[in-house]
C-alpha positions in Angstrom: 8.4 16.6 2.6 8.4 17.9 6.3 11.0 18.9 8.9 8.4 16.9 10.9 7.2 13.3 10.6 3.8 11.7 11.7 5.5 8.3 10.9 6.3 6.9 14.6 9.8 5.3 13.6 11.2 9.1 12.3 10.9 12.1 13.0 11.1 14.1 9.5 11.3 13.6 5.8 12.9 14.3 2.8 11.9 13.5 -0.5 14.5 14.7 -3.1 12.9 11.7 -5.5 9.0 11.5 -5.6 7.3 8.5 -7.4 7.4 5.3 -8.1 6.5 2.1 -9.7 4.9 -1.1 -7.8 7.7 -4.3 -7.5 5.9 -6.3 -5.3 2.5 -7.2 -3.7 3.1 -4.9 -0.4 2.7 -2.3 -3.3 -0.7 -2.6 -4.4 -2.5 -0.2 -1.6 0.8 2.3 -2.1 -0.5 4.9 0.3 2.5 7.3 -1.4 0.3 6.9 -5.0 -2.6 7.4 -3.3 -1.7 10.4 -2.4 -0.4 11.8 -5.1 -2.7 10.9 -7.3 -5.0 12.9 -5.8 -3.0 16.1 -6.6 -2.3 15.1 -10.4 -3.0 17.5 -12.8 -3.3 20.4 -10.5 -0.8 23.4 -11.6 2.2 24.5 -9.7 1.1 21.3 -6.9 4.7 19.1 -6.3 2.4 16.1 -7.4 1.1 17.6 -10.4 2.7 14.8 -12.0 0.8 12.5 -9.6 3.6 9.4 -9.0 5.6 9.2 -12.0 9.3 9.6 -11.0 10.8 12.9 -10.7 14.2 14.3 -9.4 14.4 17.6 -7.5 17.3 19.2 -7.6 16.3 22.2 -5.2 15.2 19.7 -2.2 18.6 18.3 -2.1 20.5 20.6 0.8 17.1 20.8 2.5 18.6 18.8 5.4 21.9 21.0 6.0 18.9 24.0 7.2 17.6 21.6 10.2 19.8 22.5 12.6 18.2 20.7 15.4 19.0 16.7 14.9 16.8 14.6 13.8 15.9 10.9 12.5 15.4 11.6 8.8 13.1 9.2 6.6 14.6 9.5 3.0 12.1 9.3 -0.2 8.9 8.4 1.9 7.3 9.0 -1.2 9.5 7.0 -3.7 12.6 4.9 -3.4 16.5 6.1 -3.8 17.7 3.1 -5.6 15.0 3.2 -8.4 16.3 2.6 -12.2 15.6 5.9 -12.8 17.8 7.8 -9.7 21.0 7.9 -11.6 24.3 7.0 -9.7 24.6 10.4 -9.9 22.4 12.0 -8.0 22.5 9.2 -5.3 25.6 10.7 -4.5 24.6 13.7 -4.3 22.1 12.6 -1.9 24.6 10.6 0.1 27.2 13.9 0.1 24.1 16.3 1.3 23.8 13.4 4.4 27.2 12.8 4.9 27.4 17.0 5.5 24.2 17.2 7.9 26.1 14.6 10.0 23.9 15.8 12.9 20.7 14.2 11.7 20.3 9.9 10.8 19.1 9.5 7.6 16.8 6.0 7.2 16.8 4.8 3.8 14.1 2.1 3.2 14.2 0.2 -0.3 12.6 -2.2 -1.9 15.5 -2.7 -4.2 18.4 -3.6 -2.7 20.5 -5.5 -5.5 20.8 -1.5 -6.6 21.3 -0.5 -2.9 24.0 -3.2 -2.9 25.6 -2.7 -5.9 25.9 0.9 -5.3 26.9 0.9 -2.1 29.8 -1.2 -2.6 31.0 0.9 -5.3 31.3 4.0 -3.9 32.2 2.6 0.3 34.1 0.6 2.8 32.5 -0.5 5.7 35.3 1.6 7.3 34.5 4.7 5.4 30.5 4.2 5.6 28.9 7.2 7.0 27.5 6.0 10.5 24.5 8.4 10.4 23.3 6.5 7.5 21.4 3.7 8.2 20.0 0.9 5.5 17.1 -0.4 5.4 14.6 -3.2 3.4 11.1 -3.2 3.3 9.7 -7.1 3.0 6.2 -8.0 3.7 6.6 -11.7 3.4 8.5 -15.1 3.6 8.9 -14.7 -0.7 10.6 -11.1 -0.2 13.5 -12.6 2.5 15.7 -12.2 0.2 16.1 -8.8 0.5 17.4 -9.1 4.0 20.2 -10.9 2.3 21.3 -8.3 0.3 21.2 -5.8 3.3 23.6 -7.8 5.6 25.8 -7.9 2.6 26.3 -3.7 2.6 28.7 -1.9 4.3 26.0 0.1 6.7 27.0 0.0 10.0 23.0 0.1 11.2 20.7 -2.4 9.2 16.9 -2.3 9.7 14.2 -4.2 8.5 10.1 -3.0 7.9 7.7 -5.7 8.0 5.5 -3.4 7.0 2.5 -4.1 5.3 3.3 -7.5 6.9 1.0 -9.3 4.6 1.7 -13.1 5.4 3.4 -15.3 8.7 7.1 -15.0 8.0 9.3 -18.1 8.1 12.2 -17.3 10.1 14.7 -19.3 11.1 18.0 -19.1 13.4 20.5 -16.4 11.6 17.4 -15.4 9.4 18.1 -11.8 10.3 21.8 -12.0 11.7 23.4 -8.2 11.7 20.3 -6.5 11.9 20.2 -4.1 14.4 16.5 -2.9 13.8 13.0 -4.3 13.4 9.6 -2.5 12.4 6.6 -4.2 12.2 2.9 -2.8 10.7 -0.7 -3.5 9.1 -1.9 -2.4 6.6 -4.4 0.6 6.6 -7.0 2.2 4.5 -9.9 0.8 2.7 -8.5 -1.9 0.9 -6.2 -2.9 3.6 -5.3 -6.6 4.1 -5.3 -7.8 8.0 -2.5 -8.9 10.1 -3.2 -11.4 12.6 -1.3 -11.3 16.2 0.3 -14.6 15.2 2.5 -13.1 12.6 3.8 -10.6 14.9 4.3 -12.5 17.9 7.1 -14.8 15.9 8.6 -11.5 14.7 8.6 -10.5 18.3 9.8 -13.8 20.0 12.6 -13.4 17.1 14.1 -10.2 18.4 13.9 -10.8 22.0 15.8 -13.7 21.4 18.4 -12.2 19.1 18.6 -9.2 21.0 17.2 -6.7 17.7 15.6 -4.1 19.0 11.8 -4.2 18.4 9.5 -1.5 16.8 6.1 -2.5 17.0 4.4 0.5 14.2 0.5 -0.1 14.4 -2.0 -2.4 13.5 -3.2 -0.6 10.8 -6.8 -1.1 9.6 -7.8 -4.1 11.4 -7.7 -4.5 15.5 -6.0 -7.4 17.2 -9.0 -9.6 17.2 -9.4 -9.1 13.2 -12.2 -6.4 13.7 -11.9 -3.7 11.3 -12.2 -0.3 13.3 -9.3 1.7 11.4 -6.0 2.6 11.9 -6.9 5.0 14.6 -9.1 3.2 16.6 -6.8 -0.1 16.4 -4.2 1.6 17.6 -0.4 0.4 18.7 -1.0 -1.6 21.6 0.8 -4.9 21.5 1.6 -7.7 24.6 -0.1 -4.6 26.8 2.2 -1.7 25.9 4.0 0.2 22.8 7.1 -0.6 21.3 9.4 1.8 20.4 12.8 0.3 20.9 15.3 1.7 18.5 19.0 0.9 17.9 21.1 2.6 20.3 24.1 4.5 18.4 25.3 8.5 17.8 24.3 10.4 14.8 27.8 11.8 14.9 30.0 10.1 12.3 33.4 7.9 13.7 
């Protein structure tokens, strides 16, 4: 957890949950178990545990001490709407965001009949806080679904990661009607599976023609041309410059 972010899309993060467990096959390389795994076992280290779930009830008024705003990437090591984040301390994360109304708080799931569920118990799309934004991770046609269940919440920003986008996507017209926010991404490390330019390019094509703005992440492992060179060297380029579009809205709540 960092008041700064080396993910492009954000620019901190906040982990009151850490761990998880694997749902689907964009899951396999986890770079979050990867990393903490590497730490299991070693005292007093905040992955001694390595990725089993845990709850930390110290991290969560973290974000009420960043005074300057922010974009604020929640659980970038585990996921909110896990079985085991009780409804309780969801709220307590969503009363700690709703306070530090100054900052946007992204929460990515790959869960969202929990995200739905929960959302819809405890908000109006009226009384949502507008500095929270929703978001699904899918990495392929099977995992659609989960856009679905997004439009269906109450956020007033929706966002979507292709990321590990790990096959061509079948999208059709109104495939991702009311989403404000696209990010797309390859896969890195050693295991990493490659994503060819043709999959992003009907991502791409999508958005400009829906008007979603477009956030093109890396390549990840493998260049454009399918070489594998690494994340570094492959870079972020795409159609000859980087995309960083983001949805255009105040972090102040309305």
């Amino acid at each position: 957890m960092s008041s700064m972010s080396k993910i492009e899309w954000t620019e901190a993060t906040w982990n009151p949950v850490t761990g998880c467990k694997k749902i689907s096959s964009s899951c396999k390389n986890c770079y979050a178990e990867t990393f903490a795994n590497r730490f299991k076992g070693v005292p007093g280290h905040p992955y001694e545990q390595g990725f089993s779930v845990k709850l930390w009830q110290d991290r969560l008024s973290l974000p009420l001490y960043w005074k300057t705003p922010k974009f604020v990437f929640v659980n970038s090591m585990s996921d909110l709407f896990l079985d085991e984040v009780d409804d309780i301390f969801i709220k307590q994360v969503f009363s700690t965001m709703v306070s530090a109304n100054w900052h946007v708080f992204q929460v990515l799931t790959k869960r969202p009949e929990r995200m739905l569920n929960w959302a819809e118990n405890n908000y109006k799309k009226s009384t949502w806080p507008s500095n929270v934004w929703l978001g699904v991770s899918v990495e392929s046609t099977d995992y659609l679904c989960r856009v679905e269940l997004l439009k269906k919440t109450p956020a007033k920003v929706k966002f979507v990661s292709f990321e590990p986008l790990l096959d061509k996507l079948d999208l059709h017209n109104g495939s991702l009607d009311g989403i404000d926010w696209v990010i797309v991404g390859g896969e890195s490390g050693p295991k990493a599976r490659r994503m060819p330019i043709e999959w992003v390019d009907g991502i791409f094509d999508y958005c400009l023609n829906h008007n979603i703005s477009f956030f093109f992440k890396q390549w990840g492992t493998f260049d454009r041309q399918g070489n594998r060179v690494g994340k570094k060297k492959a870079g972020r380029l795409y159609r000859g410059g980087v995309w960083n579009q983001m949805p255009v809205v105040s972090p102040i709540n309305s």
